[in-house]
C-alpha positions in Angstrom: 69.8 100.6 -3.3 66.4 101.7 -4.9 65.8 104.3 -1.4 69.7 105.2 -1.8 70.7 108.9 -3.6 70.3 109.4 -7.0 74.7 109.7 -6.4 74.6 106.4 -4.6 72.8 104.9 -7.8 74.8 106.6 -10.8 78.3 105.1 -8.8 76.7 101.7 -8.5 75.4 101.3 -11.9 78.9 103.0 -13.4 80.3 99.9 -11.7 78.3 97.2 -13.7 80.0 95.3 -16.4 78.3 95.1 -19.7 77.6 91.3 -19.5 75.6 91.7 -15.9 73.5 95.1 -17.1 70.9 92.6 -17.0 71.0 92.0 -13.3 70.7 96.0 -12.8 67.3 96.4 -10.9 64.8 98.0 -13.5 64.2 101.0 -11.7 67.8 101.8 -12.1 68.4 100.8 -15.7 67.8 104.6 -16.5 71.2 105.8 -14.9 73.1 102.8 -16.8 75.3 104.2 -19.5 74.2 103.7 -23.5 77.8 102.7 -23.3 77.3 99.6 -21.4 74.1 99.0 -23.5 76.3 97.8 -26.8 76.0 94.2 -26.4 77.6 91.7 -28.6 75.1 90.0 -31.1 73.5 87.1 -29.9 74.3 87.6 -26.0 71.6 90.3 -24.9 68.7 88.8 -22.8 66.1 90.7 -24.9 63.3 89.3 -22.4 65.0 90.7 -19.3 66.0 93.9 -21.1 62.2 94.4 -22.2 61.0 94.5 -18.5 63.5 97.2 -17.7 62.4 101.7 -17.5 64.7 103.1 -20.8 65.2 106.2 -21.7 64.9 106.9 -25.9 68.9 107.7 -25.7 69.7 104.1 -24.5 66.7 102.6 -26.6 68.8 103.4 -29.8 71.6 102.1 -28.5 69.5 98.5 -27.8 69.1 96.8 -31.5 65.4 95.3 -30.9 63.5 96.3 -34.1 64.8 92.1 -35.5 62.2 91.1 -32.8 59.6 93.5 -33.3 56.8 91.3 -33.1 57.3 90.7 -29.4 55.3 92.5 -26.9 57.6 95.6 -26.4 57.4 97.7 -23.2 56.8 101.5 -23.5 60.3 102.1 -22.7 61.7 100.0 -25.6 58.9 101.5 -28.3 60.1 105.0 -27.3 63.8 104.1 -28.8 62.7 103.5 -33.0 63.9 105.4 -35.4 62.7 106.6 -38.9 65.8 105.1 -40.7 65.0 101.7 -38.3 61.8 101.8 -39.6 61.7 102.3 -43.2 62.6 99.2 -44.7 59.8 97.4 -42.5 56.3 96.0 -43.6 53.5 98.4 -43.8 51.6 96.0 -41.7 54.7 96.2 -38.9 54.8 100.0 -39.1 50.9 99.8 -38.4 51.7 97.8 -35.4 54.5 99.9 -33.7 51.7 103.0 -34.4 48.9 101.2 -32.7 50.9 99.4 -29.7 52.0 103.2 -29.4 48.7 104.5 -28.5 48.2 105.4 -25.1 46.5 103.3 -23.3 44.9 102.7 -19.2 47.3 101.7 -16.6 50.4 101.6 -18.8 53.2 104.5 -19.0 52.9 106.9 -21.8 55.6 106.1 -24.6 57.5 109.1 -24.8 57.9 110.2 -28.6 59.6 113.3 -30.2 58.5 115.1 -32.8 60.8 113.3 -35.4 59.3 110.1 -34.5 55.9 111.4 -35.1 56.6 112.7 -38.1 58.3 109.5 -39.4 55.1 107.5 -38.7 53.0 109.9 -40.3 54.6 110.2 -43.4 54.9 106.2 -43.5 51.0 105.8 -43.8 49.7 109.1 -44.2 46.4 107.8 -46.8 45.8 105.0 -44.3 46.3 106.9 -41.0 44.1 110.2 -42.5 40.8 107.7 -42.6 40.1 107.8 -39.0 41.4 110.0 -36.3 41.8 106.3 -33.7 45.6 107.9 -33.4 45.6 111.1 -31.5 48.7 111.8 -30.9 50.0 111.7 -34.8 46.8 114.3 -35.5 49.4 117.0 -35.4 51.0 115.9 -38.7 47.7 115.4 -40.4 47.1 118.1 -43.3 44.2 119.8 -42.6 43.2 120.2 -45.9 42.7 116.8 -46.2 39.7 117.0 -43.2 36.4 117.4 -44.2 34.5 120.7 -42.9 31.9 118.5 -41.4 34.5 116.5 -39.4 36.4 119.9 -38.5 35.1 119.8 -35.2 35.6 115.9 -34.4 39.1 116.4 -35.6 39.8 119.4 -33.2 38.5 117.4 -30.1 40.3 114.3 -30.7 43.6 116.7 -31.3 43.0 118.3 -27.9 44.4 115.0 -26.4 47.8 115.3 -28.3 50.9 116.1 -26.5 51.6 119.6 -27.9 54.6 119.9 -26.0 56.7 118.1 -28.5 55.8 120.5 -31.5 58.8 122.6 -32.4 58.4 126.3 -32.5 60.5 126.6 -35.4 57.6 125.1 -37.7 55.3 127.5 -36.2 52.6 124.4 -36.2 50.5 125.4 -32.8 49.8 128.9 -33.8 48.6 126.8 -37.2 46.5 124.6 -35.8 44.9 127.1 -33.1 44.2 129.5 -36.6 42.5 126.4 -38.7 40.3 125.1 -35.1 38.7 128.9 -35.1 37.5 128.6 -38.4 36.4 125.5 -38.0 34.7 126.6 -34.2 33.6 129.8 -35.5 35.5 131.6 -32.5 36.1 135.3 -33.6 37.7 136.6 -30.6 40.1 136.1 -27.6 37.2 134.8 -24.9 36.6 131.2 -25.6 33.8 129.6 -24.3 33.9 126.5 -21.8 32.5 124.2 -25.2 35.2 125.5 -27.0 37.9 125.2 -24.1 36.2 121.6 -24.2 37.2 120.9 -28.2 40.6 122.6 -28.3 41.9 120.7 -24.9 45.4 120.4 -24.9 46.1 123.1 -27.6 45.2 125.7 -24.9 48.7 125.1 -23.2 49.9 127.1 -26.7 47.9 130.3 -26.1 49.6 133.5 -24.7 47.7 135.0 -21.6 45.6 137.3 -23.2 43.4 134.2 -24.6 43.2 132.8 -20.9 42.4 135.5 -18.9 39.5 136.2 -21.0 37.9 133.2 -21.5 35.9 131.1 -19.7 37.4 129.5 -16.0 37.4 126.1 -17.2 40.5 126.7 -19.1 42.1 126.4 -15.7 41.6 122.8 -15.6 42.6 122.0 -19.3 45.8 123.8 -18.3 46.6 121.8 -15.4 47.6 119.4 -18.1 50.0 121.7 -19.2 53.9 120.9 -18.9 55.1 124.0 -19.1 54.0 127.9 -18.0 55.3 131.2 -20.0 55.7 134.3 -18.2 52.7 135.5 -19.9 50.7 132.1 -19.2 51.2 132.4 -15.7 50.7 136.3 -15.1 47.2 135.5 -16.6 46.1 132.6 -14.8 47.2 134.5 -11.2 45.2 137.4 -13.1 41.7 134.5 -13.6 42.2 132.6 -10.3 42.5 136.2 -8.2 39.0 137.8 -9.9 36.9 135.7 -8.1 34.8 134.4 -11.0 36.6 131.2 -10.9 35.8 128.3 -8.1 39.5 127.7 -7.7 41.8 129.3 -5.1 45.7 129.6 -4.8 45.0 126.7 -1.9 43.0 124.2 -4.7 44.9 125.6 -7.4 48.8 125.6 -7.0 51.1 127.3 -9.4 54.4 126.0 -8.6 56.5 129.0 -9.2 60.0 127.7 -7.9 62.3 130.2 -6.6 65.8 129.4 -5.3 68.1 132.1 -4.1 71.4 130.9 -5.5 73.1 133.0 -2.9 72.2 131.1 -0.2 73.7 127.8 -0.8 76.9 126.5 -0.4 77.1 124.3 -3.2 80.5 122.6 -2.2 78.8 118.8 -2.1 77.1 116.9 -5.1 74.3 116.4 -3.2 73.4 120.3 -3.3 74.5 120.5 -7.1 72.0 117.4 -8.0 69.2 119.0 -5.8 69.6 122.7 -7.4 69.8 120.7 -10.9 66.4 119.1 -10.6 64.6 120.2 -13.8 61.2 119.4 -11.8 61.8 122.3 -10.1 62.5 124.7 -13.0 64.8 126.1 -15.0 67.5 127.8 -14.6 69.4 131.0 -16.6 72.5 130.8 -18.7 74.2 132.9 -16.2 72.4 131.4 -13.1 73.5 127.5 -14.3 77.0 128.7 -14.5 77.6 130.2 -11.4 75.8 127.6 -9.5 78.2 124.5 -11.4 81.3 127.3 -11.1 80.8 127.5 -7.3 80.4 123.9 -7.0 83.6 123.3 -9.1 85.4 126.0 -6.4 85.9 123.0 -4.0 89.3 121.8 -5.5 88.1 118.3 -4.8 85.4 118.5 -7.2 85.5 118.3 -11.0 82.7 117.3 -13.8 82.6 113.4 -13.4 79.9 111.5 -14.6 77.7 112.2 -12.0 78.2 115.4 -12.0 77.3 115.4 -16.1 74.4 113.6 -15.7 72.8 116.5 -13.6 73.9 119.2 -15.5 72.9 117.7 -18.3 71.6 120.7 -20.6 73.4 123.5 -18.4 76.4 122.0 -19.5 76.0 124.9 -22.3 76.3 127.5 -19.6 79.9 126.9 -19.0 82.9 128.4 -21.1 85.1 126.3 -23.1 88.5 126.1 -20.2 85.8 124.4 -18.4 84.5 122.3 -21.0 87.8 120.8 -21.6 88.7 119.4 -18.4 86.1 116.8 -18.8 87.9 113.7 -19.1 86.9 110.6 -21.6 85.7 108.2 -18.9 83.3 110.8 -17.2 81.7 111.1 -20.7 82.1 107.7 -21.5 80.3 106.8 -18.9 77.7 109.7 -18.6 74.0 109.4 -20.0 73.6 111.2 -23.3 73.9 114.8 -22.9 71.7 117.6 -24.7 73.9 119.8 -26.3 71.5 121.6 -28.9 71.7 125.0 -26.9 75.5 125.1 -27.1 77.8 127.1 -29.0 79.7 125.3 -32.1 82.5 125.8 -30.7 81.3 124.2 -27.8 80.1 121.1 -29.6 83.2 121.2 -31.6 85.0 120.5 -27.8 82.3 118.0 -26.7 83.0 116.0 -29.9 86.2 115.7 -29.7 86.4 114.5 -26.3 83.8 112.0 -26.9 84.7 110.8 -29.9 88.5 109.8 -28.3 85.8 108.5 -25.6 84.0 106.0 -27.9 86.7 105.5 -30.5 87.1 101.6 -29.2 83.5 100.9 -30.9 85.0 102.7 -34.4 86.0 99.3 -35.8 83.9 96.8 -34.4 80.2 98.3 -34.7 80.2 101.6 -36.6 76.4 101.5 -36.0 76.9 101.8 -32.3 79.5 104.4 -32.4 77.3 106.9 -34.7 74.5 106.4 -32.1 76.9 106.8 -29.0 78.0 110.1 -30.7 76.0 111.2 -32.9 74.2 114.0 -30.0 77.6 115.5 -30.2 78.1 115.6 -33.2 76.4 119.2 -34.5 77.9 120.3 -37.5 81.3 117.6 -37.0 79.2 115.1 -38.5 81.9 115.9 -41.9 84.6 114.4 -39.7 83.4 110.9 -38.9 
């Protein structure tokens, strides 16, 4: 089963009743749904579930914070929550930061921005002390770092994950500002020490930073998750000078191309391998024909599978669509990111999962917000 399709896995695991989730292999426990994940109290195996890969939508789901003190695997500690956490210790708090901190030979746990936030702002005097936790240097104030230590904070920052800042708060451009001040950098060609200090925050530069500075940013933005258009144009722009001692054949920029023309997307297999977000991204108008073309085959409709690789592109499609989703498909489905869709959109996606999960209404209103509440948008007045 673990070499079987990712299909072959989703209809297995869709199959699993909720008191034998358990006895899911923990490789596949990602593809179960957080609808099988609501456990009456008492009767989860909190051990077993522990030693299982989660993703943060079925963490919140799992109620573990009651046995916090246990040694929690990164796929549980991804799953708090602020309002989870704010009736806890100080001295617990401390503990979920520190077991948080990435560590040798042990999977990254995965947090969002809100998350990071939340722990800040539980122990911001204690946590602004020392910079031990790099990955919550985001949220410190910078006002609150001494000049002299400018340059200690800036280095330890370079190993944050800048790829969960929002763009909305306009926080990278921020920080980048306050670390040439602090670095005395007074134009767009950084030097290799500097490159050196600011070390993840170069994935937030636009091209015109990269292709003048020194060739060492190259390998700093190997780390990188994510390219812009301007990103890449200037590291083809570096790697092509010849000052650099990379090439195209030691350095690969995986630039992803599919020609949506030539496939016949008529099986799920195709849909799930053109819906691989390894690969790249996909347009609004490129998602939709590809899932349209795939819906041509009259046999095929948007099941759970099929939902769980769309996932996002589900936004692409038009509302007739939208609304042939039935309740089981979404019931059953992983949660789905609707934050690029219309309202109107959301407003159709609510209401089909909210008939979907109306059976947990009455006996745990907790686990019905948290089954719904990425649907809700602005609906959240009608619950």
């Amino acid at each position: 089963m673990l070499l079987a399709s990712t299909v072959t896995q989703q209809t297995f695991v869709q199959q699993v009743h909720i008191y034998i989730v358990v006895n899911v292999p923990d490789i596949l426990a990602t593809v179960i749904p957080p609808a099988l994940l609501v456990f009456p109290q008492g009767t989860a195996d909190l051990n077993m579930l522990n030693k299982k890969t989660w993703t943060p939508e079925q963490i919140t789901v799992l109620v573990f914070l009651c046995v916090f003190q246990r040694r929690l695997s990164p796929y549980m500690l991804q799953g708090f929550t602020c309002s989870g956490i704010q009736n806890m210790k100080k001295s617990m708090i401390l503990q979920l930061i520190r077991a948080c901190r990435p560590r040798d030979n042990r999977p990254k746990v995965v947090l969002k921005e809100s998350q990071l936030t939340c722990m800040y702002n539980q122990l911001p005097c204690l946590l602004i002390s020392s910079f031990l936790f790099s990955f919550l240097l985001i949220h410190y104030r910078s006002q609150d770092i001494q000049k002299n230590n400018c340059r200690s904070y800036f280095s330890e920052l370079g190993t944050a994950d800048f790829s969960v800042v929002s763009s909305v708060l306009n926080k990278a451009p921020q920080l980048f500002r306050e670390a040439t001040t602090c670095l005395g950098i007074n134009n767009k060609s950084l030097s290799k020490d500097n490159v050196e200090v600011l070390g993840n925050m170069v994935c937030t530069l636009d091209g015109s930073y990269i292709v003048n500075s020194d060739p060492y940013i190259l390998e700093k933005l190997k780390a990188c998750k994510d390219f812009s258009n301007s990103q890449v144009a200037a590291m083809e722009t570096l790697l092509v000078s010849g000052n650099t001692p990379y090439g195209y054949e030691h350095y690969i920029l995986v630039i992803h191309y599919k020609n949506k023309k030539i496939w016949n997307i008529s099986t799920i297999d195709t849909l799930g391998a053109l819906m691989k977000p390894e690969d790249g991204t996909w347009t609004t108008e490129q998602s939709k024909t590809i899932i349209t073309k795939y819906l041509y085959t009259s046999e095929n409709t948007l099941g759970t599978t099929e939902l769980n690789m769309i996932n996002s592109y589900l936004c692409s499609l038009d509302i007739d669509t939208l609304k042939t989703i039935n309740t089981e498909s979404i019931r059953n489905a992983k949660t789905l990111n609707v934050t690029y869709c219309s309202r109107e959109q959301k407003r159709v996606l609510y209401e089909i999962t909210n008939t979907s999960f109306r059976t947990y209404r009455k006996s745990s209103a907790g686990n019905f917000y948290d089954l719904i509440k990425g649907y809700l948008g602005q609906n959240h007045i009608l619950i």
